[in-house]
C-alpha positions as CSV (number, residue, x, y, z in Angstrom):
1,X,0.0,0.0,0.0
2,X,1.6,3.3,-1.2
3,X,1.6,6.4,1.5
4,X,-0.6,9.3,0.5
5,X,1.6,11.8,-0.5
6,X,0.7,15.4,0.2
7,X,0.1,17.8,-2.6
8,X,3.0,20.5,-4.0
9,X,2.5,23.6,-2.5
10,X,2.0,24.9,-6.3
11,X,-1.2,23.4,-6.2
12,X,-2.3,25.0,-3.3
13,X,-1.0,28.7,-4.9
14,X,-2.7,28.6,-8.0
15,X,-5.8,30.5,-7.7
16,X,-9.1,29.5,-9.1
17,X,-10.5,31.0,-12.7
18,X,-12.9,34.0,-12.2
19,X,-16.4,33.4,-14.1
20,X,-18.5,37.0,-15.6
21,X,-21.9,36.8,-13.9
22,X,-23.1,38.7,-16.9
23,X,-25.0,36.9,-19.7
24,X,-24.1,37.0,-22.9
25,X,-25.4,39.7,-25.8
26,X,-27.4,37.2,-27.7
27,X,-28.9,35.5,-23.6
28,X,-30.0,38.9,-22.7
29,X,-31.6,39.7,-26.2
30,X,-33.5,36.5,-26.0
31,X,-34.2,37.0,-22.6
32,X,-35.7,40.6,-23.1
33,X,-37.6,39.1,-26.2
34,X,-39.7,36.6,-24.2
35,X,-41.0,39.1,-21.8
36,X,-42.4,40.3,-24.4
37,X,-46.2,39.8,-24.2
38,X,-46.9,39.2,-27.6
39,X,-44.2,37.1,-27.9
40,X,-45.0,34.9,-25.9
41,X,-48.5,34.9,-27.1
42,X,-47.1,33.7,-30.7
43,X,-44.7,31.0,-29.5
44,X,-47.6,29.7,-26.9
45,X,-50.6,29.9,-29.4
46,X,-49.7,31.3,-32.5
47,X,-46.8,28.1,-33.1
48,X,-49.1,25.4,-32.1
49,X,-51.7,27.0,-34.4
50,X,-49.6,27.2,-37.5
51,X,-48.0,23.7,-37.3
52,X,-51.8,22.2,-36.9
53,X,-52.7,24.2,-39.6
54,X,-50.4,23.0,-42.2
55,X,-50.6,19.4,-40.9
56,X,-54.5,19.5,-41.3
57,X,-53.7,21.4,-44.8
58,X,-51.3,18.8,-45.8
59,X,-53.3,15.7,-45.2
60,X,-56.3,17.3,-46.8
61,X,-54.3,18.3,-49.9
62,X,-55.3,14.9,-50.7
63,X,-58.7,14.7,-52.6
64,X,-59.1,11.0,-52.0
65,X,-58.6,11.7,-48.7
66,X,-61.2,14.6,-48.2
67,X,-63.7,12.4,-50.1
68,X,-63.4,9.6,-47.3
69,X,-63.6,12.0,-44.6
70,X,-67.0,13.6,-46.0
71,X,-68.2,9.9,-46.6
72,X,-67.3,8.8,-42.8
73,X,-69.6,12.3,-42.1
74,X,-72.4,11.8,-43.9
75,X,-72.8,7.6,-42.9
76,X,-72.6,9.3,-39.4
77,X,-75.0,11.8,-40.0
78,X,-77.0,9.3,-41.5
79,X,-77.0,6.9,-38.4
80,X,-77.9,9.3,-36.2
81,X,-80.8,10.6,-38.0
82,X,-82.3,7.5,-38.7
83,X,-82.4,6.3,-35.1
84,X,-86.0,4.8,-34.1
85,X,-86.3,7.9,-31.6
86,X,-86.1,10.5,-34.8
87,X,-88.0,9.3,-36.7
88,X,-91.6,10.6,-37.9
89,X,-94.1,7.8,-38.9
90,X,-97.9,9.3,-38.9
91,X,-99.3,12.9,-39.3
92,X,-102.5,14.1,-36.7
93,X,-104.3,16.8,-38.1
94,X,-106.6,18.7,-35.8
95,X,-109.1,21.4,-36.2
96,X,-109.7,20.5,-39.7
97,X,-112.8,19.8,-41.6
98,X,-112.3,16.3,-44.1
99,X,-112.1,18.2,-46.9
100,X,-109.6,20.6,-45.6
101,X,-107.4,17.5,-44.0
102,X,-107.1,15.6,-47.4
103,X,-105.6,18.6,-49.0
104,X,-103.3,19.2,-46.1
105,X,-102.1,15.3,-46.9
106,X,-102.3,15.7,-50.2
107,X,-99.8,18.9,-50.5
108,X,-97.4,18.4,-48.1
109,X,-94.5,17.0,-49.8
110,X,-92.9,14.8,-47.3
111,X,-93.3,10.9,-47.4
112,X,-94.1,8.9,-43.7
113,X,-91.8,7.7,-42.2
114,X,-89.3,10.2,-42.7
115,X,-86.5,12.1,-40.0
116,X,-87.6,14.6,-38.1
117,X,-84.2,16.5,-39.3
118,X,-85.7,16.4,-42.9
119,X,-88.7,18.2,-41.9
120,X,-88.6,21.8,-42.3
121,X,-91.9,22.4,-39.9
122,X,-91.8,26.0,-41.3
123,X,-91.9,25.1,-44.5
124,X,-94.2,23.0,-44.3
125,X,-96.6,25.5,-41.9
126,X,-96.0,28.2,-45.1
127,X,-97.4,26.1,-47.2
128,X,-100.4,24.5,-45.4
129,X,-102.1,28.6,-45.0
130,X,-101.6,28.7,-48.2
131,X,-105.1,27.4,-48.4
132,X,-107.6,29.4,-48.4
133,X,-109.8,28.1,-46.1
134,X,-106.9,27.9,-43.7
135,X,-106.1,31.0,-41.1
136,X,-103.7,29.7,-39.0
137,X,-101.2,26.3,-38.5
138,X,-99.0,25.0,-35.7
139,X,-97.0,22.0,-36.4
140,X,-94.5,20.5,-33.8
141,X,-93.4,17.0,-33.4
142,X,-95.4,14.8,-30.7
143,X,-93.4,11.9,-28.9
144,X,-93.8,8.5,-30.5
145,X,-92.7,10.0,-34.0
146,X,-96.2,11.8,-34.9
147,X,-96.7,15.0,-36.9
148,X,-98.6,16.8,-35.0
149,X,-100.7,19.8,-37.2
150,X,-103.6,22.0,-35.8
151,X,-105.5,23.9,-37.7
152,X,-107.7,27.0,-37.4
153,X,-109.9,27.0,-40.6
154,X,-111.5,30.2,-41.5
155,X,-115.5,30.1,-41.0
156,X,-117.4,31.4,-44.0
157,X,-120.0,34.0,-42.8
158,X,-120.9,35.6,-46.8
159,X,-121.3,35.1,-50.0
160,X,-119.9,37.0,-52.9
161,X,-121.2,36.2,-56.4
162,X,-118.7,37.6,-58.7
163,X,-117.6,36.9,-62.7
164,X,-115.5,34.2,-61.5
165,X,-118.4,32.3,-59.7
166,X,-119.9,32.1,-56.2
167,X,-117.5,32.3,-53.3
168,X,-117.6,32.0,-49.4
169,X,-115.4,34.3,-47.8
170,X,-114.6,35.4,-44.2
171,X,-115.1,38.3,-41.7
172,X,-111.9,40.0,-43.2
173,X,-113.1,39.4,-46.7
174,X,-110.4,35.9,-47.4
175,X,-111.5,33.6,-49.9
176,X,-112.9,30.5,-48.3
177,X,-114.1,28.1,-51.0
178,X,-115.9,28.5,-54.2
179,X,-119.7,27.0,-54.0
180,X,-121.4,25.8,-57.0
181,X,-125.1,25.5,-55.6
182,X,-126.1,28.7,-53.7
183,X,-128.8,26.6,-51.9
184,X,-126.1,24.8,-50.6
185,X,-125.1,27.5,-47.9
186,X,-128.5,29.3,-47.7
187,X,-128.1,30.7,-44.4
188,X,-125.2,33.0,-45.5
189,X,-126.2,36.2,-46.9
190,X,-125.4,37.2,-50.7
191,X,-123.3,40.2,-51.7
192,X,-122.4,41.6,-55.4
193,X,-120.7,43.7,-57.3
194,X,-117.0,44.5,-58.2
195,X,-115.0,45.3,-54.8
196,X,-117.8,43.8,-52.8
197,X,-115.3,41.3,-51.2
198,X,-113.2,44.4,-49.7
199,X,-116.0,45.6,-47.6
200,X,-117.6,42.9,-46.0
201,X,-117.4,44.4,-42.3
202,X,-119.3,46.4,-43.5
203,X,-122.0,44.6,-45.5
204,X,-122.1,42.7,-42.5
205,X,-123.1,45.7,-40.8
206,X,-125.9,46.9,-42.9
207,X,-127.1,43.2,-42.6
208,X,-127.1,43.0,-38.9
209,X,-129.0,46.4,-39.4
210,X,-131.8,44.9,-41.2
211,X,-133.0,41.9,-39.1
212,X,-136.4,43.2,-38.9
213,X,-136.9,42.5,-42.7
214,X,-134.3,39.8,-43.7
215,X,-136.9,37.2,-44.6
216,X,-137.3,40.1,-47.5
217,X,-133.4,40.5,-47.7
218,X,-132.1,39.3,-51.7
219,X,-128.8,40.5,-51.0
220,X,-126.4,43.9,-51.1
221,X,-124.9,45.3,-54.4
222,X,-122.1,47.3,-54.5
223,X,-122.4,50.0,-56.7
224,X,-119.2,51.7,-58.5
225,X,-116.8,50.5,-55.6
226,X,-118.3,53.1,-53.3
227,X,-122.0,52.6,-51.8
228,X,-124.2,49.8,-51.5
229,X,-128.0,48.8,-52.5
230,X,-130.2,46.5,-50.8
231,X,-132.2,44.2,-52.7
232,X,-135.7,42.8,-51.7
233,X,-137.9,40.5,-53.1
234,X,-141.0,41.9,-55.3
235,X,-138.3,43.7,-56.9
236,X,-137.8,46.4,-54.5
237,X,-134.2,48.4,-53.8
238,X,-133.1,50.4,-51.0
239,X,-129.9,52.9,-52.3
240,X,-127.7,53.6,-49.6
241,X,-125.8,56.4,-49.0
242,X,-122.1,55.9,-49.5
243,X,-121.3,57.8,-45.8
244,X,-123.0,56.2,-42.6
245,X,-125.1,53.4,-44.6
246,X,-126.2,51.7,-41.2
247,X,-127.9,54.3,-39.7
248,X,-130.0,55.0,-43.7
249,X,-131.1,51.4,-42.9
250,X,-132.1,51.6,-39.9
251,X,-134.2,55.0,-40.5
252,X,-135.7,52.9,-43.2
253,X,-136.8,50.0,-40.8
254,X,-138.3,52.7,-38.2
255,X,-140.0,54.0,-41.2
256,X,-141.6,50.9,-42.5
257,X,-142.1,49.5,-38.9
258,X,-144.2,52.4,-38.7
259,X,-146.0,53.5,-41.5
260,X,-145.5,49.7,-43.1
261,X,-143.7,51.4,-45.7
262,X,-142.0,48.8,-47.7
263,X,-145.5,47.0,-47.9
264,X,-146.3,49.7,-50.6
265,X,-145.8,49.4,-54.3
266,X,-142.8,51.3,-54.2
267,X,-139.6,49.9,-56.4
268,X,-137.2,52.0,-55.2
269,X,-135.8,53.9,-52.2
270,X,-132.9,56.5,-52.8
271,X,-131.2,57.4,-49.6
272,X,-128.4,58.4,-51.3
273,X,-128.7,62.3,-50.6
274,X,-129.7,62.6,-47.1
275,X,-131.3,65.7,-47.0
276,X,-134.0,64.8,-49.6
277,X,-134.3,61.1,-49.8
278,X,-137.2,59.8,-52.7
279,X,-139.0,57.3,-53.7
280,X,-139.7,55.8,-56.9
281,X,-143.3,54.0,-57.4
282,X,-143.9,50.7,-59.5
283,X,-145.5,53.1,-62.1
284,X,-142.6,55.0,-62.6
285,X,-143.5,57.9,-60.3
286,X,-141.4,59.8,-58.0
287,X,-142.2,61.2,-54.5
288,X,-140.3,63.2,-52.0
289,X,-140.2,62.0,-48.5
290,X,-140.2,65.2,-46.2
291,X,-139.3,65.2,-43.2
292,X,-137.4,62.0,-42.9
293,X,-136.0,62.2,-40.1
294,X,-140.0,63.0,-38.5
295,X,-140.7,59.1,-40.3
296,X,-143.3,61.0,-42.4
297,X,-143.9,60.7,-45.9
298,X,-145.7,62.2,-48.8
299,X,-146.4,59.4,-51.1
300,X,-149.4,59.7,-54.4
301,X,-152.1,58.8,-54.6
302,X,-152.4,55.6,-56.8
């Protein structure tokens, strides 16, 4: 075994070699750059961003491969829409008359069973008030895969005998249904003339009006788009005024309620200037009523 030797004393005189604390130029540039905020921003989102990008770019460059990947996406689509729980298999129609519900079958163009995601329920709403006897739909899907449509169907309360035919219409004037046989809907009064259908609030009104003598009630006529006549049977007419026609009427009724007016042999009753309403007589003649607003009249003898 060899005795340690003890070192030179050179080694113990050498001294150690000093290192600069200081970084270097390009350390304390690089340093100073990443405290930059957006720096750091780039490297920690921008980087990852970019090399994502043109990988995803890359390995779509391919067309074969984009076609497989839209293929895998629309068989998965498909799956999912097809699934027993989306799926539509019978239509309810509510609210409707029979006639009405066939042609909501027959024009909605969508074949049961079919996915709910394939049915555009707006769409579809658009065109069921399309008819004209309907004024309002809701659809909405029901559970168990059924179409659920309710209907509010517009109620025909007049009808309007035009060049096109005889039609039903509404309160607002809509186009219900066109009727070939007027006895068919007897209990709905008759109107006439060109614009007729644009005014029938207020036909209604003069109708309402006239209650006392609607057994003798033909119908209204509207006369140059502006004023209406009434027409009663024995070929009698009562001309309205084309301001405040209601309130001619129901002078009229008073009148005849009174004096039994409209019993006469009179063929027509001109209201249409208020202050000097006439009458014309089945023999052509033509008397004054004075003092109409009294309910008196002046008529010759025959």
């Amino acid at each position: 075994m060899q005795p340690l030797r003890a070192p030179a004393r050179s080694d113990y005189s050498r001294p150690a070699p000093l290192r600069d604390p200081a970084p270097s130029r390009l350390a304390y540039r690089a340093e100073r750059l990443w405290l930059t905020p957006m720096f750091r921003a780039a490297m920690r989102i921008g980087l990852p961003v970019v090399l994502v990008a043109g990988l995803v770019v890359g390995y779509l460059a391919d067309g074969d491969r984009r076609a497989a990947i839209g293929q895998t996406v629309a068989d998965l689509r498909k799956q999912i829409e097809e699934r027993p729980e989306f799926m539509v298999s019978l239509m309810a129609i509510d609210g409707a008359s029979v006639p009405v519900a066939g042609a909501i079958r027959d024009m909605l163009p969508v074949e049961l069973p079919a996915s709910s995601f394939a049915l555009d329920l707006e769409a579809m709403r658009a065109a069921i008030e399309q008819i004209d006897a309907v004024a309002d739909a809701e659809l909405h899907i029901r559970p168990g895969g059924i179409l659920q449509v309710t209907v509010k169907e517009r109620q025909p309360v007049i009808l309007w005998r035009s060049a096109s035919g005889l039609q039903m219409l509404d309160k607002t004037g809509h186009r219900v249904a066109n009727l070939r046989d007027r006895s068919a809907r007897a209990d709905l009064p008759v109107i006439a003339g060109e614009g007729a259908d644009a005014m029938v609030a207020e036909a209604l009104a003069i109708i309402h009006a006239a209650r006392p003598i609607h057994f003798r009630v033909r119908g209204l006529v509207r006369m140059g788009e502006r004023r209406w006549d009434i027409v009663l049977d024995r070929d009698q007419r009562i001309m309205l005024p084309e301001a405040d026609p209601v309130s001619a009427i129901e002078r009229i009724i008073a009148l005849d309620q009174a004096e039994d007016m409209l019993g006469r042999d009179i063929a027509t009753i001109d209201l249409r200037n208020e202050h000097r309403p006439t009458i014309r007589l089945l023999g052509g003649r033509v008397a004054a009523l004075e003092n109409f607003n009294g309910f008196q009249t002046k008529v010759p003898s025959q």
